[in-house]
N, C-alpha and C positions, 0 to 999 in steps of 0.2 A: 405885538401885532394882533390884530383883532381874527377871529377864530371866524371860519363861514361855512365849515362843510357839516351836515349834519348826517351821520352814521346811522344805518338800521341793521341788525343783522338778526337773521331766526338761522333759529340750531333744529332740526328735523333727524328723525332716526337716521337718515342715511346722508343728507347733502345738508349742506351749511353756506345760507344764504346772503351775501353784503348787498344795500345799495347806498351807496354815496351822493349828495346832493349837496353841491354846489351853489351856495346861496348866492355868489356873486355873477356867475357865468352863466347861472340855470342850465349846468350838465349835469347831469343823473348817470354815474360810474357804477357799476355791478361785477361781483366777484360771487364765485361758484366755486366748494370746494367738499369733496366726502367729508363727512363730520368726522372729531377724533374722542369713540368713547371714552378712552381712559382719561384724557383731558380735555373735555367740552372746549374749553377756554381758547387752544391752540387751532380749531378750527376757527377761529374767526379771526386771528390773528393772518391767517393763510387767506380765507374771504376778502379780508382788508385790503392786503396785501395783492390781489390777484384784482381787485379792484382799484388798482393804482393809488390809495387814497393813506391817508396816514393819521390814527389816532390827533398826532401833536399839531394840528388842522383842524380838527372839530370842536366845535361847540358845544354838540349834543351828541348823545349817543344812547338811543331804542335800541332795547332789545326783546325778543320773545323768543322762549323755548318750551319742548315737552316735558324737562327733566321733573316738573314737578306730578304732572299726571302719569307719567309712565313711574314714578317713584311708589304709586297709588298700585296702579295694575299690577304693578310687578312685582310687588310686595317684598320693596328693596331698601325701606323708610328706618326707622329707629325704634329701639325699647323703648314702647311707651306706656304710662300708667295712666289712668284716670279716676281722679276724684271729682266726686258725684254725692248728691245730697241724701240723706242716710234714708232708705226704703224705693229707693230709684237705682240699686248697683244692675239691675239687669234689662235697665230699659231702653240702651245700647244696642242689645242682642236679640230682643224682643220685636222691635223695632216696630210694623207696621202691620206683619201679618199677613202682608199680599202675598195672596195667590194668584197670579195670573194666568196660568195653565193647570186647570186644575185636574186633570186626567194625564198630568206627566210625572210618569211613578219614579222618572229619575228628578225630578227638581229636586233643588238647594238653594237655600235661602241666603241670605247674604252671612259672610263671615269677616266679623269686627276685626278689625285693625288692631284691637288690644283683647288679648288673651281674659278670661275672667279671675284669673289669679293675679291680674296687675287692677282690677276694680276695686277703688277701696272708697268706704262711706265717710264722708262725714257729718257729725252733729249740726245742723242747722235746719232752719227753713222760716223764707220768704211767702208773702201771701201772695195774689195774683194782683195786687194793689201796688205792691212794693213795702209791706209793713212787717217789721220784723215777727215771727212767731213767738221760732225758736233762735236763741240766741247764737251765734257761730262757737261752738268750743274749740277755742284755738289750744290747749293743750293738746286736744285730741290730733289736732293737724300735725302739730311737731311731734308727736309719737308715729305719724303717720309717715314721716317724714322718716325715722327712721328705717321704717320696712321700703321706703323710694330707696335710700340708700344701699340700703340690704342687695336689694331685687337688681341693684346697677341699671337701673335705667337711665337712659338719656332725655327723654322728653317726656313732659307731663302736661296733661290736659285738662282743665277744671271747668265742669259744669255743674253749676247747682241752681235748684227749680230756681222760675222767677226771678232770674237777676236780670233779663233783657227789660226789667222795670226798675229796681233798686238794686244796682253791680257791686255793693259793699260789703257784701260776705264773699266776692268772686274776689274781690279786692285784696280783703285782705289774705284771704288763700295764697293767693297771689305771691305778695310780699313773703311771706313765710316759708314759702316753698324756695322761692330766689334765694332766701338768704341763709336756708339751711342743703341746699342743692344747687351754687353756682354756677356748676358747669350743664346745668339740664336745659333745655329749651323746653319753657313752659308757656301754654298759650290757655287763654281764659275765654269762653264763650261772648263775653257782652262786650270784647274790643274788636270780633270778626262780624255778630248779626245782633241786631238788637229786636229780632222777630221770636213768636210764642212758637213753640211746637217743640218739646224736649229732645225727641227722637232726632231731628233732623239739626238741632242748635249742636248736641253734641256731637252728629256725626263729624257734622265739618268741624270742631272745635277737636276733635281726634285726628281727623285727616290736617289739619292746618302741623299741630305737633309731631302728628307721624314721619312727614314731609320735611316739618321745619329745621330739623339741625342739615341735611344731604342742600337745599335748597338754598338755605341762608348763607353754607358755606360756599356753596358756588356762586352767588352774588358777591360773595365777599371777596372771592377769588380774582372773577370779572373785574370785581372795582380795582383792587392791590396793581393786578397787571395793567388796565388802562392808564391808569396813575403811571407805572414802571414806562408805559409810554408817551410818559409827558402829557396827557388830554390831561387837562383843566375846567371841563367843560362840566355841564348835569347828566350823568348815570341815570336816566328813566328805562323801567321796565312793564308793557305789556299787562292789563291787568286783563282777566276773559270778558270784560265789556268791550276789550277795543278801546280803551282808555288807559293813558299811563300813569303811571307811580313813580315815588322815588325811590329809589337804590333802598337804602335805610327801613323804609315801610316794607318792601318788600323781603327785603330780611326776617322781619316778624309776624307779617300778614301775607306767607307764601303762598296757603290756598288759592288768593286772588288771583293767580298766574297759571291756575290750572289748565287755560283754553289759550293762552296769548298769541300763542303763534298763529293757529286757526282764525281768530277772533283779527286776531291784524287781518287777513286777508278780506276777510268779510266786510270790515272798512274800507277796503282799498274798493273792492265791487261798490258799493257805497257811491266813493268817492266818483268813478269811473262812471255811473249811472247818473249821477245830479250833474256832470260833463253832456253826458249825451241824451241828457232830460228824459231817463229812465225811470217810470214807479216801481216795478215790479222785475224782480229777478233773483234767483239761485242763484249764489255761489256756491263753486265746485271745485276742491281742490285737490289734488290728489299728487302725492307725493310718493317716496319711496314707500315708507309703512305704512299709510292709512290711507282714506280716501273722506273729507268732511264737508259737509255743505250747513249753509247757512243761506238766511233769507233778507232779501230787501223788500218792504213791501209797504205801498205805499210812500216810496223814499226813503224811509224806516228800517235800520236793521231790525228784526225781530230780536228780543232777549228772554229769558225767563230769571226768575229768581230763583229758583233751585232746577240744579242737575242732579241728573242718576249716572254714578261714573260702577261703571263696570257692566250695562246690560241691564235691561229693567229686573228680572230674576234674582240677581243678584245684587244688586246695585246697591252701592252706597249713596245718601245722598248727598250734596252739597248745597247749604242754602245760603249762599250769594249771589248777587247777580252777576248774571253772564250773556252773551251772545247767545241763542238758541242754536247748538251744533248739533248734527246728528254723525256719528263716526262710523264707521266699519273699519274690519281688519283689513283693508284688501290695499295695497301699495304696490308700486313697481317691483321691490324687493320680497315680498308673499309668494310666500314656498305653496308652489303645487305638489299636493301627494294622493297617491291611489290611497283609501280608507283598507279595515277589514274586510268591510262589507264588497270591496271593489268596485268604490262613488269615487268620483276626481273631488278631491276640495282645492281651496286657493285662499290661503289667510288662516287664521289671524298670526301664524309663525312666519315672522320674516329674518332673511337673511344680513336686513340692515347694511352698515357701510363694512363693518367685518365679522365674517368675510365676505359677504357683499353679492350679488347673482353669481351664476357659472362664468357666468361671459364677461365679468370684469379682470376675470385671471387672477384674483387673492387669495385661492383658496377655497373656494365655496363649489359645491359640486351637486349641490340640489335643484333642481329646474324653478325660477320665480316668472312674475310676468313678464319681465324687461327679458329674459331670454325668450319667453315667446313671441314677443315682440318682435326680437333681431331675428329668430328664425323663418317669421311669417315673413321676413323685409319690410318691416315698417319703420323701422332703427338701421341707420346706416353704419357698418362695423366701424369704417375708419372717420366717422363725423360725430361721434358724442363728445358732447361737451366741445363742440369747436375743431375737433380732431385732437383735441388733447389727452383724450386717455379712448384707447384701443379696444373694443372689443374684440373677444374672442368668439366666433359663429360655432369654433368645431366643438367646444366646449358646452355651449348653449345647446346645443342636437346633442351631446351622448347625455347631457342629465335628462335631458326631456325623452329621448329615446329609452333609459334606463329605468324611470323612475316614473312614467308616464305610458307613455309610447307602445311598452313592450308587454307592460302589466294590462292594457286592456286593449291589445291585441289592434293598435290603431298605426298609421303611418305617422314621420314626426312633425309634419304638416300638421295633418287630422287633431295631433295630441294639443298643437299650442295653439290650436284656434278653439279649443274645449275648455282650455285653460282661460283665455280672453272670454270666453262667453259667458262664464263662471262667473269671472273676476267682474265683470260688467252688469250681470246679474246681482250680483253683491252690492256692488256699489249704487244701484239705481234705486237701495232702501236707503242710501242715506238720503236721496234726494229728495225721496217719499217722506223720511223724517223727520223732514222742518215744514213742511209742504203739506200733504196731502194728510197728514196727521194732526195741526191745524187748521184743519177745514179750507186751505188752499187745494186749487184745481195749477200741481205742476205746469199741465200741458200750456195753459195760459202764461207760465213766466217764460222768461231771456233766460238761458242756463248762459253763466259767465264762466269758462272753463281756466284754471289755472294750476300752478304745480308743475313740474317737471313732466310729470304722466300725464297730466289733466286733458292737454289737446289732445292725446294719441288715442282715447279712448270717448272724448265727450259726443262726437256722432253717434255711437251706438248706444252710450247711456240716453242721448236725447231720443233714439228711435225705439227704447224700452219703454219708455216714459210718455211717449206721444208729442215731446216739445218738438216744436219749428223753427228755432231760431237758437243760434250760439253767437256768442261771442268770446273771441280767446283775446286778451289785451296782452298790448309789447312785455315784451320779456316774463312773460308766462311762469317760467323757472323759478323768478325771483319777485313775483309778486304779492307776496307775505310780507317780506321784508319793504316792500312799497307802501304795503298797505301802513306800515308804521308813520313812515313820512305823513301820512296823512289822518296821523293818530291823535288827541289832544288830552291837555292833563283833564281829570275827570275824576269825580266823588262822589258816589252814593250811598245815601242814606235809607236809614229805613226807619218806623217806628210802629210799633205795634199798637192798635188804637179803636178796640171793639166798640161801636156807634150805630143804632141804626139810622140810613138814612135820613130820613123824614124828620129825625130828631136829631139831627146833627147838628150843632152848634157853628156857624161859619168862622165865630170870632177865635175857637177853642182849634177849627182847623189850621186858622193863619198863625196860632203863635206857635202850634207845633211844626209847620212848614218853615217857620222864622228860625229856630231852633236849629233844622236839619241844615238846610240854604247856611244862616252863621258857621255850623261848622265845615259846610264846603268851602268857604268862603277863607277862611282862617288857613283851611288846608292850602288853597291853590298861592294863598299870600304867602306860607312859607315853606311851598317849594322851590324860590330863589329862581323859579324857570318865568323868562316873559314869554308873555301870551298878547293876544291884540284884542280881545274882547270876552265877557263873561257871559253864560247863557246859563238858567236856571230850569227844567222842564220837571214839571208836577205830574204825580200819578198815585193812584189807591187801588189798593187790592181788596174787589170785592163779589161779594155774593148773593147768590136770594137766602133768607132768612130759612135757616131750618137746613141749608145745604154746610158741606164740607170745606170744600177745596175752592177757593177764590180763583178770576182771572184778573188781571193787571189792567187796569183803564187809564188810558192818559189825561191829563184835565188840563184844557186853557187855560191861564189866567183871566183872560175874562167872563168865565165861568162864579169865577170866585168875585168877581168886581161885580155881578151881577146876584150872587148869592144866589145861585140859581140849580136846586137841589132839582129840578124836576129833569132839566137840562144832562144833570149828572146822571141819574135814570135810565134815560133815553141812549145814554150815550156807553151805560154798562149794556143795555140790554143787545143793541147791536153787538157789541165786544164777544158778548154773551152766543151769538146766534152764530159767528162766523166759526166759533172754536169748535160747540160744538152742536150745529144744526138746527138748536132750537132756542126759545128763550121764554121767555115769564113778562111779557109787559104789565100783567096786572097783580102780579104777587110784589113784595117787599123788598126792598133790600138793606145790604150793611155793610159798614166799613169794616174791614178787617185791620190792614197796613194803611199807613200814608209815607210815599217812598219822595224823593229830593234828589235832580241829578244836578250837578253843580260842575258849568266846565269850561275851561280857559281856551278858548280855540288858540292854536297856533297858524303860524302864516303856513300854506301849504306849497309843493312845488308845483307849477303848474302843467297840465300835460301837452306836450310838447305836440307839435302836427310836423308832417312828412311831406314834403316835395309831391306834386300831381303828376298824374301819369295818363296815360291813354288807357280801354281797356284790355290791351293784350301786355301783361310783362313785359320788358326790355330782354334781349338775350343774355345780359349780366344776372339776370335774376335767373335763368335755366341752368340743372344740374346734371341733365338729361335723362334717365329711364334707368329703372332696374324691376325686376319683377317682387312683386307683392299678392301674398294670398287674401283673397276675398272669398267669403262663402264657397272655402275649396278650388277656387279659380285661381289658377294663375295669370294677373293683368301685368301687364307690362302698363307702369306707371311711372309718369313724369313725376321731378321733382324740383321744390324752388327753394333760393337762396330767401329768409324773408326780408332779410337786413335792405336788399336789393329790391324790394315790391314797395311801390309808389300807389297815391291817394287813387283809389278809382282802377285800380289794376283786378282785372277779374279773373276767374280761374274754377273751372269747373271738375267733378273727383269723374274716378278718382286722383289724386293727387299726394302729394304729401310736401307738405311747407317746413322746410327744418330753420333751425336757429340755434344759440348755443347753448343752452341749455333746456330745447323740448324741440317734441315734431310734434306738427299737428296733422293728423290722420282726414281728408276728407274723402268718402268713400259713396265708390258710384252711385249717382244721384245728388250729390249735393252741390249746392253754388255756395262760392265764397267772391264778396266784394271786400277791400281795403278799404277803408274809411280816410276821414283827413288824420288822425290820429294816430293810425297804422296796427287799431287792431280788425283782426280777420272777422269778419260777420258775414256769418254761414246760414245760408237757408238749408234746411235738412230735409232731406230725400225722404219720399216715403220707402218703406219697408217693400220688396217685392214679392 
């Protein structure tokens, strides 16, 4: 029987997302379930499952999850070693030398992921051409090989200068190590980036190893059990472009997955905007433990080719491409506590799915936001999750009274509307993070609000920020794992390619674009996955002559049909002005990168529209009133079934629209209309 359902599920600290689509019927089935630390795996088994839908039915099956970033943070990864080319063992830990605060007598600078007694040299070196110097001493490797052994490490890392030009000293490394260290996960710098800058090649090339044995296994896990349930289908995962991979690559190239699950969403806002012929807009998601935004802009997800994981201060970096995300600690499950100094914080410690907030009843007895939520009544005790799992209110008041409340001398009211204003606070720098840190004016985009938490709080982060407009799309809860449905396979390239402009060779550009394009090209043939059309999009990383740090410009093709350098110019210089404020029309520039994205679109589902209504709600849609604190006020607030709200049904805050898996908070002053589509689009109130 021919297989029609295509599977997506994101694993998040706390909740574990399915959606199921239905290629033959065009249904879209969704399943919600708390994650299961100790076996990632069994939560999506439960999702599936609670989404009516069954592995031995699908086709395909997306996934994304955090385990590989929070493997990074939490410095939960494997012994790992690195060899590195002989008068470079410290240039790991040296790194870059930023200081960005330089009057904070407590800074710390970032700390490597491999200890300096797992640094070990070898004999070589490459020039910056790719010609050999110094010849590789492969005896010296297998003596090295023995102190790998020695030391029990599990995963090894190998970078040595110059191989993102000539990889046959990384090569043979390579081999030598595999065959005297079988059971290690070893990863080699020029199969993750094939870009110059030492510091940042091996960071990721350390963080890919460090990650790679906890990662791989749980891919491998994933595959074993979907097998045990019969799917037959292609195992793709998530890469942080918002592009998928195969099972097998992902096994070896885990870094790529660092952002997946955030990165799905920010396609799905994508997807949702080129629907309702949107250029410009925030994604906002906010789930149990974080809260991330990303940008759509000009149509365009925003991307960068290197992140900072850990906090710019400390940060490691990662240089592959990815989604431009900006995170915070701050989630539903983000423990509020009084400091020494006697300040309220809220993040980056959450209580996750176990044991979970006060008011879930597992256990957990610290006050997080979702208790202040159900105490202010903006969570209805016996409606979460559909009425499927029960909150506890008494539970939610004694941590918040205990550990809040009592320490700074507030009512328990006073304490969880301090805690939301905190938490909202927080959250409105990630929005400023992809935005207003790129030379974007927030207040001018759509914040598109999603996540479990996302609606319950996106008025107030929009009334922080200055934006007018929200939009919360159907099934808010689960629109990460939506966002995969409308994911495609995808391959980038990169090459490293010092040029200056003006002397740039057109013909030398196209055979190294030919190069990158062949091997995306190769890739997407033998991922066994069909797609309905291929699309190729060009771009270089560049600069004015005499500067540092490149931006990313995209090029036409017929740009290049026209051999039109001055074109290319014009078109860095704007690039140039919008990041950051100014630019150089009349100074020089130069190629740094020439990057190749290469990608199979898949057929997508398409979004479904809802029955017309009048605009007052039907009384099927009414849930009647309960009281809710607003800026200390107690309002007696209506509340709506959404499942029940029709195209053109209006509804003015305060309010609160619940669903099965999120409430969305509208708070006095604001209008919300339903669209044909059936998501909420909120005019936001001003501030009073």
């Amino acid at each position: 029987m021919k297989t029609r359902t295509r599977l997506a599920a994101d694993i998040g600290g706390t909740f574990t997302d399915v959606a199921a689509f239905d290629e033959a019927s065009g249904q879209l089935l969704l399943g919600k379930t708390l994650s299961t630390p100790s076996r990632l795996v069994d939560g999506i088994s439960h999702g599936v499952d609670k989404a009516g839908a069954r592995f031995a039915d699908a086709g395909l099956f997306l996934h994304g999850s955090t385990i590989a970033i929070n493997t990074m943070l939490e410095r939960t990864g494997a012994r790992t070693a690195l060899l590195i080319t002989e008068g470079f063992r410290d240039t790991y830990e040296i790194g870059r030398i930023n200081r960005p605060d330089s009057y904070n007598l407590f800074f710390r600078k970032h700390v490597p992921l491999v200890e300096r007694a797992l640094r070990f040299e070898v004999r070589e070196r490459m020039t910056a051409t790719g010609e050999v110097l110094i010849p590789l001493d492969e005896a010296q490797v297998d003596a090295l090989c023995d102190r790998l052994l020695a030391a029990k490490v599990d995963a090894v890392a190998i970078l040595l200068l110059h191989c993102y030009v000539n990889p046959a000293h990384e090569e043979q490394v390579k081999r030598i190590v595999r065959r005297r260290l079988p059971h290690a996960f070893v990863s080699a710098s020029h199969e993750l980036s094939q870009e110059y800058r030492e510091f940042e090649r091996c960071s990721t090339t350390v963080a890919n190893a460090y990650i790679g044995p906890r990662v791989s296994r749980y891919v491998a896990d994933i595959d074993a059990h979907i097998k045990k349930q019969k799917f037959n289908g292609a195992f793709l995962l998530v890469q942080s472009t918002g592009g998928l991979y195969q099972s097998r690559q992902a096994q070896s190239e885990c870094v790529r997955m660092l952002e997946s699950g955030p990165a799905a969403g920010v396609v799905g806002a994508q997807a949702l905007c080129r629907e309702l012929k949107l250029k410009d807009a925030v994604a906002f998601d906010m789930g149990g433990t974080t809260a991330k935004a990303g940008v759509i802009y000009g149509g365009e997800v925003l991307t960068a080719s290197t992140a900072l994981v850990g906090g710019y201060n400390e940060a490691l970096p990662i240089q592959i491409p990815m989604v431009h995300i900006s995170e915070v600690g701050t989630g539903g499950g983000s423990i509020a506590a009084v400091d020494a100094a006697g300040a309220l914080r809220v993040g980056p410690q959450s209580a996750g799915a176990d044991p979970g907030p006060a008011c879930y009843g597992l256990g957990g007895t610290r006050p997080t936001v979702t208790d202040a939520n159900l105490v202010l009544g903006r969570l209805a005790a016996d409606r979460f999750l559909g009425g499927e799992m029960k909150l506890d209110e008494a539970a939610a008041r004694r941590a918040i009274s205990e550990h809040v409340a009592k320490p700074l001398g507030l009512s328990v009211a006073e304490a969880a509307s301090g805690i939301l204003r905190i938490a909202v606070s927080s959250m409105s720098y990630a929005v400023k993070g992809v935005s207003t840190e790129r030379g974007l004016d927030a207040a001018a985009f759509i914040l598109i609000a999603y996540g479990g938490a996302g609606p319950l709080h996106a008025s107030q982060i929009a009334r922080e920020i200055g934006m007018s407009r929200i939009i919360v799309p159907r099934a808010p809860g689960h629109f990460c794992a939506f966002g995969m449905l409308h994911s495609d396979l995808r391959y980038d390239f990169v090459r490293t390619w010092f040029t200056r402009l003006e002397d740039a060779p057109f013909a030398e550009i196209e055979r190294i674009y030919g190069r990158l394009v062949a091997q995306g090209r190769k890739a997407l043939a033998d991922s066994g996955v069909r797609f309905s059309r291929t699309t190729v999009a060009y771009a270089a990383d560049m600069r004015y002559v005499g500067q540092e740090h490149p931006v990313t410009v995209d090029l036409s093709p017929a740009i290049f049909r026209k051999r039109d350098s001055r074109g290319i110019k014009r078109h860095f210089d704007e690039v140039h002005l919008v990041r950051y404020g100014t630019n150089a029309p009349e100074e020089r520039a130069e190629i740094v990168s020439l990057r190749a994205t290469v990608t199979g679109h898949m057929n997508k589902p398409p979004l479904e529209r809802i029955s017309k209504g009048s605009p007052a709600p039907e009384r099927a849609a009414r849930r009647g009133t309960r009281t809710v604190y607003f800026e200390k006020k107690k309002v007696k607030t209506p509340a709506f079934a959404r499942d029940a709200l029709k195209a053109d049904n209006r509804i003015a805050g305060p309010a609160l629209i619940e669903e099965h898996a999120s409430t969305t908070v509208l708070l006095p002053g604001d209008r919300m209309q339903v669209d044909g589509f059936g998501n909420l689009v909120i005019e936001v109130g001003r501030n009073r």
